[in-house]
Backbone atoms as SQL, in Angstrom:
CREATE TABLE atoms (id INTEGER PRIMARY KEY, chain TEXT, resi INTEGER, resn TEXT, atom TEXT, x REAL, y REAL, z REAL);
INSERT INTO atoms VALUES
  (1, 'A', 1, 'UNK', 'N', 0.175, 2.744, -11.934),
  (2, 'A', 1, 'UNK', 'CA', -0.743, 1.719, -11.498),
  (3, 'A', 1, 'UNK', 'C', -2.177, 2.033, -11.900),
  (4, 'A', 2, 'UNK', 'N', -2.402, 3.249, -12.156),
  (5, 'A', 2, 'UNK', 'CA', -3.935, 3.719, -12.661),
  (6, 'A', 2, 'UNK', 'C', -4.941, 3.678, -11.479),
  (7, 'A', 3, 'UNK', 'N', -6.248, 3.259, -11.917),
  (8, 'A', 3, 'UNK', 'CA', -7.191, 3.248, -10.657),
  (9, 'A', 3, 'UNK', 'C', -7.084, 2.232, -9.813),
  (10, 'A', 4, 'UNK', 'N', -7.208, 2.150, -8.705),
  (11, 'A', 4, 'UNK', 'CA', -6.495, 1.017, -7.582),
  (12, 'A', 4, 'UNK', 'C', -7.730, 1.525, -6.102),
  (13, 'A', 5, 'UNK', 'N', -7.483, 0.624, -5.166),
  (14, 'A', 5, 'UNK', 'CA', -7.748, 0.965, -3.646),
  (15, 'A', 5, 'UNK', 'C', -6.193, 1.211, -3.161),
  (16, 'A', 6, 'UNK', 'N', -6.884, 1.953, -1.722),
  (17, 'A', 6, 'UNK', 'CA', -6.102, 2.814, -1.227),
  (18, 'A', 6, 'UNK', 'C', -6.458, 2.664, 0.897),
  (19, 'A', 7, 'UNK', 'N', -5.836, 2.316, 1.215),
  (20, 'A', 7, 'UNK', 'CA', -5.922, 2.115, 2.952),
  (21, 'A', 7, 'UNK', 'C', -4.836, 2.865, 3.878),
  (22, 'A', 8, 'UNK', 'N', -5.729, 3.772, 4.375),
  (23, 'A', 8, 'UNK', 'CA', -4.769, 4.980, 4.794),
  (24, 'A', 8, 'UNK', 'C', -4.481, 4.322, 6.197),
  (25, 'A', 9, 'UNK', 'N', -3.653, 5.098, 7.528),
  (26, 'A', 9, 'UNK', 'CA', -3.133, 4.754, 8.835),
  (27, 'A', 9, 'UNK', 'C', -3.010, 2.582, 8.588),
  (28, 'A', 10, 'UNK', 'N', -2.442, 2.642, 7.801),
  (29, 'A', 10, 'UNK', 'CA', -2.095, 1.248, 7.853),
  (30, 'A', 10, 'UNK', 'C', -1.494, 0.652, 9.179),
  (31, 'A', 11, 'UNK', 'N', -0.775, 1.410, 9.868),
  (32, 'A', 11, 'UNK', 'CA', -0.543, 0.343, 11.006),
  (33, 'A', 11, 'UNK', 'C', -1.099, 1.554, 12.339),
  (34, 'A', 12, 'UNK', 'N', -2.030, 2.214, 12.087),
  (35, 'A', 12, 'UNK', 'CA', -2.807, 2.629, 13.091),
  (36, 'A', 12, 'UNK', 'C', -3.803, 1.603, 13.301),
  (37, 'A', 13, 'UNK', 'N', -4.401, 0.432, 13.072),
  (38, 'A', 13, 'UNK', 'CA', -5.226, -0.061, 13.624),
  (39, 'A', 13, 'UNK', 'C', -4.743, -1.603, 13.373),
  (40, 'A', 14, 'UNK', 'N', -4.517, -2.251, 14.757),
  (41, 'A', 14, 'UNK', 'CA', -4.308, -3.904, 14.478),
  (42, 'A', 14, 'UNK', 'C', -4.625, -4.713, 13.598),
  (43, 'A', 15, 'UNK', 'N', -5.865, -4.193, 12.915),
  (44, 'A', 15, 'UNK', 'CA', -6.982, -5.168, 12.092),
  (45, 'A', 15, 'UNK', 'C', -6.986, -4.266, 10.478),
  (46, 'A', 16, 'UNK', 'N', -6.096, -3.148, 10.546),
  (47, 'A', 16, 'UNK', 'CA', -6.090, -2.959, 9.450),
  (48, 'A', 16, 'UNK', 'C', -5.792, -3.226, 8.479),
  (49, 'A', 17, 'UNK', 'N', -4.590, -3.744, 8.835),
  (50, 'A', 17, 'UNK', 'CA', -3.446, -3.989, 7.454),
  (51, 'A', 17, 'UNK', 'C', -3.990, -5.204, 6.881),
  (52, 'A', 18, 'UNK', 'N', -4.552, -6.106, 7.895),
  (53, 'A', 18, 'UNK', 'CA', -4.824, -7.899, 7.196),
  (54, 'A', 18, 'UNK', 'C', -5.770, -8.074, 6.727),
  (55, 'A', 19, 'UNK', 'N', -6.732, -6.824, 7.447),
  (56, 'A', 19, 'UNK', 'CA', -8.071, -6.968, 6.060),
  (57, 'A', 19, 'UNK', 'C', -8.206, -6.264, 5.434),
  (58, 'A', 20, 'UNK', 'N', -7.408, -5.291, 4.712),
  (59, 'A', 20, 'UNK', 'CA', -7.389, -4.807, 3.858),
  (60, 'A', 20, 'UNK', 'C', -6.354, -5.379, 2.163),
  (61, 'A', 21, 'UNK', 'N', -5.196, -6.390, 3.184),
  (62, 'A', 21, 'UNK', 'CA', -4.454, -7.370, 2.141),
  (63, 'A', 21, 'UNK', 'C', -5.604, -8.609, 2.246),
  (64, 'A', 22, 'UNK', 'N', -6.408, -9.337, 2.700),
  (65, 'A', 22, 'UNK', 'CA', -7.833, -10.113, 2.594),
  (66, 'A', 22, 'UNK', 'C', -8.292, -10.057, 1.419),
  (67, 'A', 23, 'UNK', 'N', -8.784, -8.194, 1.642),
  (68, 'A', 23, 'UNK', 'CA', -9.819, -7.762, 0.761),
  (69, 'A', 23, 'UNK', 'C', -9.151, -7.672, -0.677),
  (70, 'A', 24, 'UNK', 'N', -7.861, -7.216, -1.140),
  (71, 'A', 24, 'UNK', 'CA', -7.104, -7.656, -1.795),
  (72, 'A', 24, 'UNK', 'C', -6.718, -8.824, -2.663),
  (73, 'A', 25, 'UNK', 'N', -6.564, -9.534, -1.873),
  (74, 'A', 25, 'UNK', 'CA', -6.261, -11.553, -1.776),
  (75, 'A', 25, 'UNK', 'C', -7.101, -11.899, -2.760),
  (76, 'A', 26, 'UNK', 'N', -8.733, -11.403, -2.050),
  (77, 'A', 26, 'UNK', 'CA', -9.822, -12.565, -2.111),
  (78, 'A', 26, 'UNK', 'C', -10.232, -11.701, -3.870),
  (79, 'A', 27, 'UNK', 'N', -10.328, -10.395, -4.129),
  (80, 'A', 27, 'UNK', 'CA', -10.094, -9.727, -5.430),
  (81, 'A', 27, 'UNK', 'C', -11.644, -9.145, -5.352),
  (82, 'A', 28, 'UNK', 'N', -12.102, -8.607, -3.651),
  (83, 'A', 28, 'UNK', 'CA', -13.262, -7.662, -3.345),
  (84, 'A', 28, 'UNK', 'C', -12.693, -6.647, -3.761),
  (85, 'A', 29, 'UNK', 'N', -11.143, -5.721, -3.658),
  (86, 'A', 29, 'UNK', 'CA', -11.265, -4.643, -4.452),
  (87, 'A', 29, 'UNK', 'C', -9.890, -4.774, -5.094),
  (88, 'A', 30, 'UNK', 'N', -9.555, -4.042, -6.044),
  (89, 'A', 30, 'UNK', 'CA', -8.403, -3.953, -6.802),
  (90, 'A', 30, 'UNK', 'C', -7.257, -3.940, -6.050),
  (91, 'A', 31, 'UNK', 'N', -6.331, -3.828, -5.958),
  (92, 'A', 31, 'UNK', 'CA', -4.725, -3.557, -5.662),
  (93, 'A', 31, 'UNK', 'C', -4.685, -2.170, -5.872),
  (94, 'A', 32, 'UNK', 'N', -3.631, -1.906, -4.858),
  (95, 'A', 32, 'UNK', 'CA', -3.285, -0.576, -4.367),
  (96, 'A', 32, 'UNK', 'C', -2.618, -0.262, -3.553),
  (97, 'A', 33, 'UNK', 'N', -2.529, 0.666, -2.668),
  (98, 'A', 33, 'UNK', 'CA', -1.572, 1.139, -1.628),
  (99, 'A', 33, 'UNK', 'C', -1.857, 1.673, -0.423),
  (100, 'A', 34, 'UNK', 'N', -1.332, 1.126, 0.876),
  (101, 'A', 34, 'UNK', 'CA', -1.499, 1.346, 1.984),
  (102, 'A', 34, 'UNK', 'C', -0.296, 1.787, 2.839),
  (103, 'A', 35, 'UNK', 'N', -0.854, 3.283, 3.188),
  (104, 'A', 35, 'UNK', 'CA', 0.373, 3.728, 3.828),
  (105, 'A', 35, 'UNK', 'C', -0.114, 4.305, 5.359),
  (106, 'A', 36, 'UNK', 'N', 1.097, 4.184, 5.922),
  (107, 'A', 36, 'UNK', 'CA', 1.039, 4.036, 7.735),
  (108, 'A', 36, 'UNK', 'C', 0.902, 5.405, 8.333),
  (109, 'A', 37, 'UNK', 'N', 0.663, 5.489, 8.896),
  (110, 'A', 37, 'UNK', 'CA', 0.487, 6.962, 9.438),
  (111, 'A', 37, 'UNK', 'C', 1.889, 7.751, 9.562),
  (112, 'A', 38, 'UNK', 'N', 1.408, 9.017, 8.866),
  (113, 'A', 38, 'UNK', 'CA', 2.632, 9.907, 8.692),
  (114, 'A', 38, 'UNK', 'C', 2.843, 9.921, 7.051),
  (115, 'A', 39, 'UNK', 'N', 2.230, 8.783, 6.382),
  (116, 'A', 39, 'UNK', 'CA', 3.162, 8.558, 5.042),
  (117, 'A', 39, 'UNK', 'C', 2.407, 8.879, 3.929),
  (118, 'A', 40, 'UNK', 'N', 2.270, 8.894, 3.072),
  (119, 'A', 40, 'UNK', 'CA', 1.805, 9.364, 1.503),
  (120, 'A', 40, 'UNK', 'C', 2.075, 9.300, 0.894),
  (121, 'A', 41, 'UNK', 'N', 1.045, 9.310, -0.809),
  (122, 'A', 41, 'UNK', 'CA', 1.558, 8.774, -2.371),
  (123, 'A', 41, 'UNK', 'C', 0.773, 10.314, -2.966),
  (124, 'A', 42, 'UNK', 'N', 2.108, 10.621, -3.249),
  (125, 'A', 42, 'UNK', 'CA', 1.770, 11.719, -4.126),
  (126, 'A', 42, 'UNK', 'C', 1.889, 11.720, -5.658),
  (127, 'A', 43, 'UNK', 'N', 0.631, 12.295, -5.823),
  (128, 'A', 43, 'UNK', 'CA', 0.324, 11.792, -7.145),
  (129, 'A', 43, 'UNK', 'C', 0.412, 13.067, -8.397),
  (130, 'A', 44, 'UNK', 'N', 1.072, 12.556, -9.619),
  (131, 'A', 44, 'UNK', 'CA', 1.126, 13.998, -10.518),
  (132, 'A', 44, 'UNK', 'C', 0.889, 12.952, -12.092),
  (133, 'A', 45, 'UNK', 'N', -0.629, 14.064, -12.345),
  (134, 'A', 45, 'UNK', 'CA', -1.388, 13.587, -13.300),
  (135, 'A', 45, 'UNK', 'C', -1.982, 12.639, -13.277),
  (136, 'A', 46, 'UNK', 'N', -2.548, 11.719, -12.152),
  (137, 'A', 46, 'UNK', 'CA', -3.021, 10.522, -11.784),
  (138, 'A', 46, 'UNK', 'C', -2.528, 8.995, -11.817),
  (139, 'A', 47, 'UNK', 'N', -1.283, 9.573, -11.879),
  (140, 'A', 47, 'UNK', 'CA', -0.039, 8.494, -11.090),
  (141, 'A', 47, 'UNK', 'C', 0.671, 8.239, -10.415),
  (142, 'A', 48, 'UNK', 'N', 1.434, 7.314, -9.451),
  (143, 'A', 48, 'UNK', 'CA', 1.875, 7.366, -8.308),
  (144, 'A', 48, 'UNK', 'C', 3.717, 8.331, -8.797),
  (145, 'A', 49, 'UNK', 'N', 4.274, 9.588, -8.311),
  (146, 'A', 49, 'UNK', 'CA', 4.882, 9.858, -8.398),
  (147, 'A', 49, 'UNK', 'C', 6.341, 9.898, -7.272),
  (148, 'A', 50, 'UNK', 'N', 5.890, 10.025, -6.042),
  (149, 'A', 50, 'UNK', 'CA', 6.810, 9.784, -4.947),
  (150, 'A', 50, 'UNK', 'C', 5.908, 9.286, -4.078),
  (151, 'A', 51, 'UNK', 'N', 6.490, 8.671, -2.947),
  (152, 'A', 51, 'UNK', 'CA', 5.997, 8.056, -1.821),
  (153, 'A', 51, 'UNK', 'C', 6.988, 8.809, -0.231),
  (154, 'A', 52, 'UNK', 'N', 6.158, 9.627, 0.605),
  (155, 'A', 52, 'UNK', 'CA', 6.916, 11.036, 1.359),
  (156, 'A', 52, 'UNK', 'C', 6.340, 10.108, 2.783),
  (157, 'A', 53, 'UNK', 'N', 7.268, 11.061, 3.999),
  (158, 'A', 53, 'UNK', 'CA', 6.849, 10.483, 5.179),
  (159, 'A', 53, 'UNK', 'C', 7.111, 11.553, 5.874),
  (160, 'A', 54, 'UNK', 'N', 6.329, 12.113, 7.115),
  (161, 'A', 54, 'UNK', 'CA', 7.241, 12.990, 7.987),
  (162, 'A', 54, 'UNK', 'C', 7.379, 12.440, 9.414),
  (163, 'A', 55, 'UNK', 'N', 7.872, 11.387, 9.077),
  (164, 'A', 55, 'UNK', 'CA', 7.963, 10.690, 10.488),
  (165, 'A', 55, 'UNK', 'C', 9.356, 9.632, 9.829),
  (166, 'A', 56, 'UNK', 'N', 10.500, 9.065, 10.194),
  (167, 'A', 56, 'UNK', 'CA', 11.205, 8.087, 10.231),
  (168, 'A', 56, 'UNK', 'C', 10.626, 6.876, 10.082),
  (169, 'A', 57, 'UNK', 'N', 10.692, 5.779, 9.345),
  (170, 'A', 57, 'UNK', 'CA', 9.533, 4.398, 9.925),
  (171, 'A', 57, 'UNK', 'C', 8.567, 4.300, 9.171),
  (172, 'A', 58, 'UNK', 'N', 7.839, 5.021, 8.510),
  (173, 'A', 58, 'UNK', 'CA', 6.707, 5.295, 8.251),
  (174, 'A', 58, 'UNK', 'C', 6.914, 5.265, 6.183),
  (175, 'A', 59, 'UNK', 'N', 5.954, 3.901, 6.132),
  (176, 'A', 59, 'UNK', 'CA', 6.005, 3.265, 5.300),
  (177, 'A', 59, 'UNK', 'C', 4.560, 3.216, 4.007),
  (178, 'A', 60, 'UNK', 'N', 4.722, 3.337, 3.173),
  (179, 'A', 60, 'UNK', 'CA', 3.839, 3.436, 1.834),
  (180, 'A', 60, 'UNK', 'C', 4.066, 1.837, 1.314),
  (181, 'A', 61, 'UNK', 'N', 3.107, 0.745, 1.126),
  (182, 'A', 61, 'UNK', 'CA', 3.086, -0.580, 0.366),
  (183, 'A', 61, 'UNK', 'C', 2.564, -0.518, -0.438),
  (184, 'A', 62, 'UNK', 'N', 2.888, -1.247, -1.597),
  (185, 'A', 62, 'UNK', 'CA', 2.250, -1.667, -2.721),
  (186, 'A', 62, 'UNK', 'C', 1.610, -2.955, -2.169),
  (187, 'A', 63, 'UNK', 'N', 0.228, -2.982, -2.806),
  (188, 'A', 63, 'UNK', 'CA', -0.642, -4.501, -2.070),
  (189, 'A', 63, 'UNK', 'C', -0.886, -5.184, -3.589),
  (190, 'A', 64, 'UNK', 'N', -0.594, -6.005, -4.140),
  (191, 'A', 64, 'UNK', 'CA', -1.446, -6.804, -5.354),
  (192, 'A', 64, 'UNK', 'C', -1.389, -7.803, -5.715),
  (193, 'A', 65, 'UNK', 'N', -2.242, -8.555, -5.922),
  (194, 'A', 65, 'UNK', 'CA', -2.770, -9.953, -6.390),
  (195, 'A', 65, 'UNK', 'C', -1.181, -10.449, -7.000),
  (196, 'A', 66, 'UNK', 'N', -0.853, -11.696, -6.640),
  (197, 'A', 66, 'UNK', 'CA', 0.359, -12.220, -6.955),
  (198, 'A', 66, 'UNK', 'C', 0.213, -13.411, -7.943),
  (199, 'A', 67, 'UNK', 'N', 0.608, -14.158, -8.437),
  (200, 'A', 67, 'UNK', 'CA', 0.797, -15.631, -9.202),
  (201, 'A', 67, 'UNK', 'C', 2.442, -16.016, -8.968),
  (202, 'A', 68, 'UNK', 'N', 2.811, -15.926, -8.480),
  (203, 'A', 68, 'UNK', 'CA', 4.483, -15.568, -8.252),
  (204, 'A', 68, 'UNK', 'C', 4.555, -16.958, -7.025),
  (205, 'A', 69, 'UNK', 'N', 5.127, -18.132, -6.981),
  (206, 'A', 69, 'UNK', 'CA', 4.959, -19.119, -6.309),
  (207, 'A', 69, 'UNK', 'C', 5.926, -18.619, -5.173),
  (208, 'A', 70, 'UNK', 'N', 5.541, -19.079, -4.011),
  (209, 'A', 70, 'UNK', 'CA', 5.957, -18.098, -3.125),
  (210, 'A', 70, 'UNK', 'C', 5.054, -17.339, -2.062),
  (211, 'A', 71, 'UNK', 'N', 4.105, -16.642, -3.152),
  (212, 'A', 71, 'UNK', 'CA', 3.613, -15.533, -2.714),
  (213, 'A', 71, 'UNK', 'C', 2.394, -15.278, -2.062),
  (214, 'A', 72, 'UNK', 'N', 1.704, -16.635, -1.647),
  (215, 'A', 72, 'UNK', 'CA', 0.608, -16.724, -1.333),
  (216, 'A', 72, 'UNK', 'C', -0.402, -15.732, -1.717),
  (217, 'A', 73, 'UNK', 'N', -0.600, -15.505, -3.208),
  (218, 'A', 73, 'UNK', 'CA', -1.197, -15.067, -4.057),
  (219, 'A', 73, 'UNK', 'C', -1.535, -13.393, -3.734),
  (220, 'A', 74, 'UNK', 'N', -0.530, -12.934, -2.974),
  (221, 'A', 74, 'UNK', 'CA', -0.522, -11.364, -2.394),
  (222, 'A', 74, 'UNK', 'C', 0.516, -10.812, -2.368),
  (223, 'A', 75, 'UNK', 'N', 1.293, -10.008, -3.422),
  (224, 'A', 75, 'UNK', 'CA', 2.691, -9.114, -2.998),
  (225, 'A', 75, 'UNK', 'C', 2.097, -7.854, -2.173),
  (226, 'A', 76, 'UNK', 'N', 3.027, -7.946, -1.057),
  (227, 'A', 76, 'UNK', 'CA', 3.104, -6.315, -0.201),
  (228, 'A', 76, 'UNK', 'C', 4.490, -5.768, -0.393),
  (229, 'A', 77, 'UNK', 'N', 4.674, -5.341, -1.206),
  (230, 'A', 77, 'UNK', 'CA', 5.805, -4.390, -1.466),
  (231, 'A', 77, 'UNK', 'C', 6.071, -2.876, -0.895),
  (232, 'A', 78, 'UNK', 'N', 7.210, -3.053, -0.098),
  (233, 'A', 78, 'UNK', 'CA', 7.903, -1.680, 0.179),
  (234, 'A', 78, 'UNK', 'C', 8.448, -0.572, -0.659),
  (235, 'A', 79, 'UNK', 'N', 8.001, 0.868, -0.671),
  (236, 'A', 79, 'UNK', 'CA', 7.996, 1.246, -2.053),
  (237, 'A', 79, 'UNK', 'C', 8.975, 2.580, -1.135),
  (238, 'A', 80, 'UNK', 'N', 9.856, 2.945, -2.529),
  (239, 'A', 80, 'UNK', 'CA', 10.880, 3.949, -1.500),
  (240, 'A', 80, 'UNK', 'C', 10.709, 5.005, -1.222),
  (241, 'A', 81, 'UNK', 'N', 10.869, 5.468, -0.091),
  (242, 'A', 81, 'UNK', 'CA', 10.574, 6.627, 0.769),
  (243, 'A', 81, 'UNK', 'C', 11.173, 7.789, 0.982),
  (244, 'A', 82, 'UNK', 'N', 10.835, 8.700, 0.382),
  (245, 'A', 82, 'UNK', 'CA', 11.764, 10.083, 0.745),
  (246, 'A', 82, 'UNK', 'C', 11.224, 10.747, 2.073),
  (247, 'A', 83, 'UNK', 'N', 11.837, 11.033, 3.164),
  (248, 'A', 83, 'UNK', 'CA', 11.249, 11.719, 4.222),
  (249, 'A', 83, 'UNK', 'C', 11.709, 13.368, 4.164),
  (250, 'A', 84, 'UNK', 'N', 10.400, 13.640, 4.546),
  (251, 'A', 84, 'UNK', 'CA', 10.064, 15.375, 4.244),
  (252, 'A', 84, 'UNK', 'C', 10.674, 16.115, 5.310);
């Protein structure tokens, strides 16, 4: 994915997740990934290589600008999870 935004404790705060897919939406910052507390994108050589959790539940999204009818111009994609 290269350089992107990034929104950490995604479902630690009520107001996080929707304005940070907003900020997304509206194309204030690039597309990227938001992961929930516990979870992480580990990166090798400055690309997304696994997506880890040490908690059950605990989820890493892909957020990005969509054209995909359907999609109300925002994919949040679930990206797969190995737990540590």
């Amino acid at each position: 994915m290269g350089l992107g935004s990034f929104c950490p404790h995604d479902d630690g705060e009520a107001e996080r997740a929707p304005v940070y897919v907003a900020a997304v939406s509206s194309g204030d910052i690039p597309g990227g990934y938001a992961a929930d507390d516990g979870a992480a994108v580990h990166y090798v050589a400055g690309r997304p290589h696994a997506f880890v959790s040490e908690r059950d539940g605990a989820q890493v999204f892909q957020v990005m600008a969509s054209s995909e009818s359907g999609s109300s111009d925002i994919l949040v994609q679930p990206e797969p999870m190995t737990r540590l």
